[in-house]
N, CA, C and O atoms as a printed pandas DataFrame, in Angstrom:
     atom_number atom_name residue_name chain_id  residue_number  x_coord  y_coord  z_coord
0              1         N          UNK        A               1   26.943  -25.821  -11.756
1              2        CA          UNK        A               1   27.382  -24.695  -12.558
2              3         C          UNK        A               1   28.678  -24.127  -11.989
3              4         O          UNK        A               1   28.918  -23.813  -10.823
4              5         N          UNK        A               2   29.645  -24.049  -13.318
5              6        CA          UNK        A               2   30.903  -22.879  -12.390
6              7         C          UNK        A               2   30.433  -21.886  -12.830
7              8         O          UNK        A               2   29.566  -21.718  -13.689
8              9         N          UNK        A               3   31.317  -20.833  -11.919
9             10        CA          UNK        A               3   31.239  -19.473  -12.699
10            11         C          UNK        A               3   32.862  -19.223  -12.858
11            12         O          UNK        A               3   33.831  -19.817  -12.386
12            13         N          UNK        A               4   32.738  -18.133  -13.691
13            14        CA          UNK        A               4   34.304  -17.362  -14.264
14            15         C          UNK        A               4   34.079  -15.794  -13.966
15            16         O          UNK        A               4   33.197  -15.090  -14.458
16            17         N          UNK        A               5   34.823  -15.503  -13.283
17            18        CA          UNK        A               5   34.759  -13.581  -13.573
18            19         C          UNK        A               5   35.604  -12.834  -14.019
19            20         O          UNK        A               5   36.148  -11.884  -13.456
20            21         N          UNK        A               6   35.857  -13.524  -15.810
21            22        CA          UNK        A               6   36.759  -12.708  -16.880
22            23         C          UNK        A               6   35.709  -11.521  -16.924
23            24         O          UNK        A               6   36.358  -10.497  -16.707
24            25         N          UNK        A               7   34.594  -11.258  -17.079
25            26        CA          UNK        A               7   33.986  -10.054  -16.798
26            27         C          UNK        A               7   34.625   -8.788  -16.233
27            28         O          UNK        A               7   34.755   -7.716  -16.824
28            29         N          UNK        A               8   35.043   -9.123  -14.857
29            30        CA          UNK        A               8   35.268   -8.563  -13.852
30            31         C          UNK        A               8   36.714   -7.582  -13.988
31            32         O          UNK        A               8   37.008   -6.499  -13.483
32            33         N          UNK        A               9   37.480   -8.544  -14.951
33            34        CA          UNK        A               9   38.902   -8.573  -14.948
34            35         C          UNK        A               9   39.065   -7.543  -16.561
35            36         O          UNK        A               9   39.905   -6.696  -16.865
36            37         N          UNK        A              10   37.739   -8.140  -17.410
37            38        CA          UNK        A              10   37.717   -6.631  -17.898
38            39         C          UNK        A              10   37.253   -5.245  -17.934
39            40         O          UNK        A              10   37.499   -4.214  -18.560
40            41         N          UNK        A              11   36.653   -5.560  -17.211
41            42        CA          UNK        A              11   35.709   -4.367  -16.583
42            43         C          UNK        A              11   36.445   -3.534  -15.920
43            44         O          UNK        A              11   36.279   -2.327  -16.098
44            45         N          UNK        A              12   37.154   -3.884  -15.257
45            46        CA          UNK        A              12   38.358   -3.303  -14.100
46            47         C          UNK        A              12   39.757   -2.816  -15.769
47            48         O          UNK        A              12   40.494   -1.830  -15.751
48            49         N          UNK        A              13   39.710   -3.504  -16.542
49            50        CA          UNK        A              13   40.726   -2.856  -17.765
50            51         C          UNK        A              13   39.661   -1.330  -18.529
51            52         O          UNK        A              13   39.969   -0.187  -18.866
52            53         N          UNK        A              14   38.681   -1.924  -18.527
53            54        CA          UNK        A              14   37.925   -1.140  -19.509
54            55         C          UNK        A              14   38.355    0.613  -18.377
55            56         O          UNK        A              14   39.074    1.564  -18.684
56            57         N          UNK        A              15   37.633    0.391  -17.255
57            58        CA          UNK        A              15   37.583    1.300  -16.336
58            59         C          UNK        A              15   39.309    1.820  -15.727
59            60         O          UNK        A              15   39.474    2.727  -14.912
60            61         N          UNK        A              16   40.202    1.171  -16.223
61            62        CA          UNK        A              16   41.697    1.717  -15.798
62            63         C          UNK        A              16   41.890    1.599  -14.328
63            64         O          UNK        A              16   42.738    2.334  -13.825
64            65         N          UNK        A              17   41.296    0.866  -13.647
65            66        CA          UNK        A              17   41.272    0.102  -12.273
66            67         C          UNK        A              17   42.328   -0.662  -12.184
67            68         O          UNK        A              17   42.871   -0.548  -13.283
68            69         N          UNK        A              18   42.951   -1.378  -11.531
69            70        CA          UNK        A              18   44.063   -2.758  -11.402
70            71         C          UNK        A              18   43.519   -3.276   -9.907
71            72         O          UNK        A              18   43.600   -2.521   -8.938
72            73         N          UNK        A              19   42.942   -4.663   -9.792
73            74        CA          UNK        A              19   42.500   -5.560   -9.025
74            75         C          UNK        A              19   42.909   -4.486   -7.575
75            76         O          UNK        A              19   42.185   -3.723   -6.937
76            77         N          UNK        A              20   44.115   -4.768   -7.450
77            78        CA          UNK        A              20   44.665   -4.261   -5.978
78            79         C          UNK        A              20   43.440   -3.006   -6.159
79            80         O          UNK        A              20   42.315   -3.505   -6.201
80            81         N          UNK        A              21   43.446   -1.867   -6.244
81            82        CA          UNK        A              21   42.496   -0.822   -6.133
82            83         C          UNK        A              21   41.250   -1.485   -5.768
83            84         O          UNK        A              21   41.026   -1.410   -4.560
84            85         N          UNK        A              22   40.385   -2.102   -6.438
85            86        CA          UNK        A              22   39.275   -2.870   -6.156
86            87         C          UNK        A              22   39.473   -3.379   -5.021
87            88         O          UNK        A              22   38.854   -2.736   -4.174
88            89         N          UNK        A              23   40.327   -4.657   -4.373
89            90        CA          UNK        A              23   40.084   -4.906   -3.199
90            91         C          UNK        A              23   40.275   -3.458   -1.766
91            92         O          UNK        A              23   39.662   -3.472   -0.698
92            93         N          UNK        A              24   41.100   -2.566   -2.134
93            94        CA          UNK        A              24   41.035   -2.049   -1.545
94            95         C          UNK        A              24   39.901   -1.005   -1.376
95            96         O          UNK        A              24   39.525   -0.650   -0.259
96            97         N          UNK        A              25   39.194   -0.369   -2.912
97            98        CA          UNK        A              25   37.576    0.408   -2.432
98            99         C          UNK        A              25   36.942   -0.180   -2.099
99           100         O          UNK        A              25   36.254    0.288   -1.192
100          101         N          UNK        A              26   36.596   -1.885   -2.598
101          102        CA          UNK        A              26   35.936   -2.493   -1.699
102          103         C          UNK        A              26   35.799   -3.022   -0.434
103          104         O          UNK        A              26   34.828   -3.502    0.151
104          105         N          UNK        A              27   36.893   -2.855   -0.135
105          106        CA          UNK        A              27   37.203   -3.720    1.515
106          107         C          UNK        A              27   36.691   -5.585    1.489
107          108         O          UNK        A              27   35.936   -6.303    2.143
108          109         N          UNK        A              28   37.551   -5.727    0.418
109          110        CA          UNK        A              28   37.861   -7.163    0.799
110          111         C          UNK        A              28   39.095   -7.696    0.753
111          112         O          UNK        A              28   39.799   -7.132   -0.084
112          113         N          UNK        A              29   39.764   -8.804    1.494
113          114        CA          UNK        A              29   40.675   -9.072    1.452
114          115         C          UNK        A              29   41.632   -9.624   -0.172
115          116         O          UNK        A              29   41.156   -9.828   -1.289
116          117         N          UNK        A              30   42.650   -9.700    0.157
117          118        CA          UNK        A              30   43.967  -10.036   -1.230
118          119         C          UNK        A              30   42.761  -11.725   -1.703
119          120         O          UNK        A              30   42.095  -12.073   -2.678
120          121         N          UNK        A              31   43.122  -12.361   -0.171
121          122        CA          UNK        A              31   42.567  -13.726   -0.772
122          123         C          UNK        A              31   41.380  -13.949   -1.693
123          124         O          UNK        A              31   41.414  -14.807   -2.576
124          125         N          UNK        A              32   40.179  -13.051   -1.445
125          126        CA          UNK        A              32   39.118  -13.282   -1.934
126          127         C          UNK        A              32   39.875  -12.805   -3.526
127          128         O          UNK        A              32   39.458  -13.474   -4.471
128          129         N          UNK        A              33   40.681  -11.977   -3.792
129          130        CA          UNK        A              33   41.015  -11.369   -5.123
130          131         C          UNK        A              33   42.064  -12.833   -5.691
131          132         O          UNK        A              33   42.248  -13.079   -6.883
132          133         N          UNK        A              34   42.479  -13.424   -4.871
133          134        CA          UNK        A              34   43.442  -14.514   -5.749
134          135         C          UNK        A              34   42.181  -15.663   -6.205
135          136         O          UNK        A              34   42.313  -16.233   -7.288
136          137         N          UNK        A              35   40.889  -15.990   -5.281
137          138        CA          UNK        A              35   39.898  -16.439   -5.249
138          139         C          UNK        A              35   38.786  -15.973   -6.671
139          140         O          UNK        A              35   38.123  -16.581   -7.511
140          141         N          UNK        A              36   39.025  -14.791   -6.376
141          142        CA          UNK        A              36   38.409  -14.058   -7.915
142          143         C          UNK        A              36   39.514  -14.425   -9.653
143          144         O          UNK        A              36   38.930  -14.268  -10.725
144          145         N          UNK        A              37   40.567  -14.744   -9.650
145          146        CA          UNK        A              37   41.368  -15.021  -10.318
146          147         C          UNK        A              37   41.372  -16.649  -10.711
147          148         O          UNK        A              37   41.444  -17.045  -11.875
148          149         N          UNK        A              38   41.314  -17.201   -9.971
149          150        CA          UNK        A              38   41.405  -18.927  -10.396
150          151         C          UNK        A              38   39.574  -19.165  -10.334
151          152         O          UNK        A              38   39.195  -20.330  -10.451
152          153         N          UNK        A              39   38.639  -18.207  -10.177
153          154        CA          UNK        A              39   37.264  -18.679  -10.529
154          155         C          UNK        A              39   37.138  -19.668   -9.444
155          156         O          UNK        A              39   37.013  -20.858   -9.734
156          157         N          UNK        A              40   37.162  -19.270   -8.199
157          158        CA          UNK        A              40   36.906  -20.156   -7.268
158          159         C          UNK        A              40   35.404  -19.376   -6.423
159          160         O          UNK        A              40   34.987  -18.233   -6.608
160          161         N          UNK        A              41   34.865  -20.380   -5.537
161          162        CA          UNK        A              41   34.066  -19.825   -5.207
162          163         C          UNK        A              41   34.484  -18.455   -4.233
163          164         O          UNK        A              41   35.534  -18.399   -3.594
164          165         N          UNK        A              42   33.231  -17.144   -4.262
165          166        CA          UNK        A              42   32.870  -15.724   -3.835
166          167         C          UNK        A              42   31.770  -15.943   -3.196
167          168         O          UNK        A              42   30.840  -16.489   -3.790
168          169         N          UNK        A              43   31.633  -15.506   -1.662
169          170        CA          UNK        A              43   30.607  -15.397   -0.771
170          171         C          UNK        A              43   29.993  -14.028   -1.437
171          172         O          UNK        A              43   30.736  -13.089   -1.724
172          173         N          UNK        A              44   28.249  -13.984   -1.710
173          174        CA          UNK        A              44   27.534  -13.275   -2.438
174          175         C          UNK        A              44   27.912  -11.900   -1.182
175          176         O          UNK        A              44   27.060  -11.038   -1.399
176          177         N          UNK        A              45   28.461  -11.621   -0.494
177          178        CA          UNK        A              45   28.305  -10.585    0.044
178          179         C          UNK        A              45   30.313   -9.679   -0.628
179          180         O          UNK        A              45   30.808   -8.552   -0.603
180          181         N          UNK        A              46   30.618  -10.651   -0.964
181          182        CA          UNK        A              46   31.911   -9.962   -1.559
182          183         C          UNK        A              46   31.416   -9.611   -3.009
183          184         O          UNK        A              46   31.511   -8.484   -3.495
184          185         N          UNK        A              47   31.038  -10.378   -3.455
185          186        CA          UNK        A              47   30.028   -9.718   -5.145
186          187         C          UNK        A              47   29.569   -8.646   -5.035
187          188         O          UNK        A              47   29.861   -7.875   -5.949
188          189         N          UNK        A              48   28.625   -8.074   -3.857
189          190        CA          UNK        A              48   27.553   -6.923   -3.707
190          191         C          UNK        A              48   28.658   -6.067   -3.448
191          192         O          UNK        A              48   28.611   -4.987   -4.037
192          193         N          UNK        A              49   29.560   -6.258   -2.775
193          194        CA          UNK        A              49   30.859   -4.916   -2.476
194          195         C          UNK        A              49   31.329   -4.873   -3.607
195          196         O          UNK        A              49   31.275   -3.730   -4.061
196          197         N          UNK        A              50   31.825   -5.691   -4.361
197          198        CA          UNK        A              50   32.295   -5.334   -5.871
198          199         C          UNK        A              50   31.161   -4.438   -6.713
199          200         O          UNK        A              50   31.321   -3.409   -7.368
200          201         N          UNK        A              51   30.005   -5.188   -6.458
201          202        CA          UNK        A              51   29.038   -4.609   -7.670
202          203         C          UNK        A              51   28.363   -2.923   -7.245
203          204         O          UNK        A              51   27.904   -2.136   -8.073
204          205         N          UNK        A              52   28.478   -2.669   -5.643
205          206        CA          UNK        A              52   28.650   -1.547   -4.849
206          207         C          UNK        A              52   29.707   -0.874   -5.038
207          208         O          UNK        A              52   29.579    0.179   -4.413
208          209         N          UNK        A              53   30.742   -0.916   -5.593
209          210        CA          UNK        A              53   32.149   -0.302   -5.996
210          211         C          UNK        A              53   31.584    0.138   -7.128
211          212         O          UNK        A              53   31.194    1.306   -7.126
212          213         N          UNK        A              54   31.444   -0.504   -8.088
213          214        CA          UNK        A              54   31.644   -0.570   -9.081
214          215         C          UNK        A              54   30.562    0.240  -10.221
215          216         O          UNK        A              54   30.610    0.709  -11.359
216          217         N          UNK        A              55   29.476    0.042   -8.981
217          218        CA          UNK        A              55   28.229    0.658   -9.864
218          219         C          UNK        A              55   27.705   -0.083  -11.010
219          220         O          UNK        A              55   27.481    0.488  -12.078
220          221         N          UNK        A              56   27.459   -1.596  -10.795
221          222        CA          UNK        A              56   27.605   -2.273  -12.290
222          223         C          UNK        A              56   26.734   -3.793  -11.315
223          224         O          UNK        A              56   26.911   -3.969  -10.110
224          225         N          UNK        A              57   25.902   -4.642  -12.135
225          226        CA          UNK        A              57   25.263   -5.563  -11.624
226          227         C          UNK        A              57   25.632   -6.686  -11.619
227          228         O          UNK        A              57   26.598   -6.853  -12.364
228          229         N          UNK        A              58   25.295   -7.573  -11.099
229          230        CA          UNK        A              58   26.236   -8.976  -10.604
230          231         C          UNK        A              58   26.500   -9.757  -12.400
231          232         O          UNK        A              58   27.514  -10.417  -12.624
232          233         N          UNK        A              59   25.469   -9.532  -13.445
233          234        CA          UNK        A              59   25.599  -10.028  -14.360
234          235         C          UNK        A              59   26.518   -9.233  -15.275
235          236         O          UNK        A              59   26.602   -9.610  -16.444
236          237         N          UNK        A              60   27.351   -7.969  -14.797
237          238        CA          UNK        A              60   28.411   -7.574  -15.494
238          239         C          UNK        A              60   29.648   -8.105  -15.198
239          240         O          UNK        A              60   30.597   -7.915  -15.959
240          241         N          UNK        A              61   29.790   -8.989  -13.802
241          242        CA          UNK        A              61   31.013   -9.104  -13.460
242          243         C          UNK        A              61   31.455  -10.776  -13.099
243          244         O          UNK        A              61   32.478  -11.174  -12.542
244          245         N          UNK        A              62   30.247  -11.599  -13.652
245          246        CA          UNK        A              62   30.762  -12.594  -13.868
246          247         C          UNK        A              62   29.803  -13.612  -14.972
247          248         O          UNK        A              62   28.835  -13.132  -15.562
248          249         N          UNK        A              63   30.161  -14.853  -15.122
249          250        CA          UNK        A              63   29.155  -15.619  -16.221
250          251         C          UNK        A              63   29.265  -16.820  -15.297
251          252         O          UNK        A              63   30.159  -16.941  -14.459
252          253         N          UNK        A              64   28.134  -17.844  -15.544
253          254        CA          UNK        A              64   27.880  -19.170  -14.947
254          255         C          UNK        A              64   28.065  -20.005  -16.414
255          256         O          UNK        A              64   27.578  -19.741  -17.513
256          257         N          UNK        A              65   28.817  -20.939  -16.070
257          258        CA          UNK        A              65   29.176  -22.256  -17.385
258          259         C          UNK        A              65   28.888  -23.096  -16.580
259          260         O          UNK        A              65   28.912  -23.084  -15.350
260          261         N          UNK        A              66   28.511  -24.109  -17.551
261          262        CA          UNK        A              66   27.853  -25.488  -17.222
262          263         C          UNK        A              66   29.015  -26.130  -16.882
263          264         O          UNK        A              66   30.083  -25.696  -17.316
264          265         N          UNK        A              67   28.973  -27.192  -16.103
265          266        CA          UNK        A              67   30.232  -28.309  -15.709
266          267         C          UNK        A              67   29.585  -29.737  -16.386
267          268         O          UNK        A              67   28.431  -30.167  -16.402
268          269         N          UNK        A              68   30.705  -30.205  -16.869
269          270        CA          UNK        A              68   30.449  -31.272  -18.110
270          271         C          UNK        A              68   30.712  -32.254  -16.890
271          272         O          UNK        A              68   31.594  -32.177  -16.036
272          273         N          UNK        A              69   29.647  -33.254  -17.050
273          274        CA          UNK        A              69   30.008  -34.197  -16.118
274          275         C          UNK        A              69   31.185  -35.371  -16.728
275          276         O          UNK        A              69   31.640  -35.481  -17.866
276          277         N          UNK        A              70   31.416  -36.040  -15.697
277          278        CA          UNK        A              70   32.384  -36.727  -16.671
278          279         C          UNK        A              70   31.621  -38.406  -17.161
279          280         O          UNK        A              70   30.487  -38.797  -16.883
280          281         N          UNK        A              71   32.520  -39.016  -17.820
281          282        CA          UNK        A              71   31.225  -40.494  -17.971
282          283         C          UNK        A              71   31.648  -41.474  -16.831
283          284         O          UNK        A              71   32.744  -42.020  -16.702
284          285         N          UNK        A              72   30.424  -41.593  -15.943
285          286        CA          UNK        A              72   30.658  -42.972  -14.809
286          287         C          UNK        A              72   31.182  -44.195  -15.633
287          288         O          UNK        A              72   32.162  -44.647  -15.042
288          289         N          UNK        A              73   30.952  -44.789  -16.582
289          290        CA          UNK        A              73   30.916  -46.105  -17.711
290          291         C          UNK        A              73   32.629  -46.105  -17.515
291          292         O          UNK        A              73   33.263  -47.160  -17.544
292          293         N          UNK        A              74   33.089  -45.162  -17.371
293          294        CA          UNK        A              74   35.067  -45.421  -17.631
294          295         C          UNK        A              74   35.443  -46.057  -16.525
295          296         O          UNK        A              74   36.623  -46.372  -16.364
């Protein structure tokens, strides 16, 4: 499974936030936020500081999509 956290990115619009603010109430670093941007993997303890910021549950701030395998036969 990937995940994506366009959630996150509107949630932070909805609320008039801009990323930089977030890493900084949360106390996580820039990287984990460029990491949050290309949907790369988030150690569950940077999620709980977001979702601890934020007041909002892990299923507001991101979605899991299936990964299409590709065909071995090619």
């Amino acid at each position: 499974m990937a995940v994506t956290y366009k959630k996150l990115f509107h949630l932070l619009i909805d609320r008039g936030l801009q990323p930089a603010e977030l890493t900084e109430k949360a106390g996580f670093s820039a990287n984990i936020l460029t990491r949050l941007k290309r949907d790369q993997y988030v150690s569950l303890d940077s999620i709980e500081k977001i979702c601890l910021t934020l007041k909002c549950k892990v299923d507001d701030i991101l979605d899991f999509m299936p990964v299409e395998k590709e065909d071995e036969n090619v």
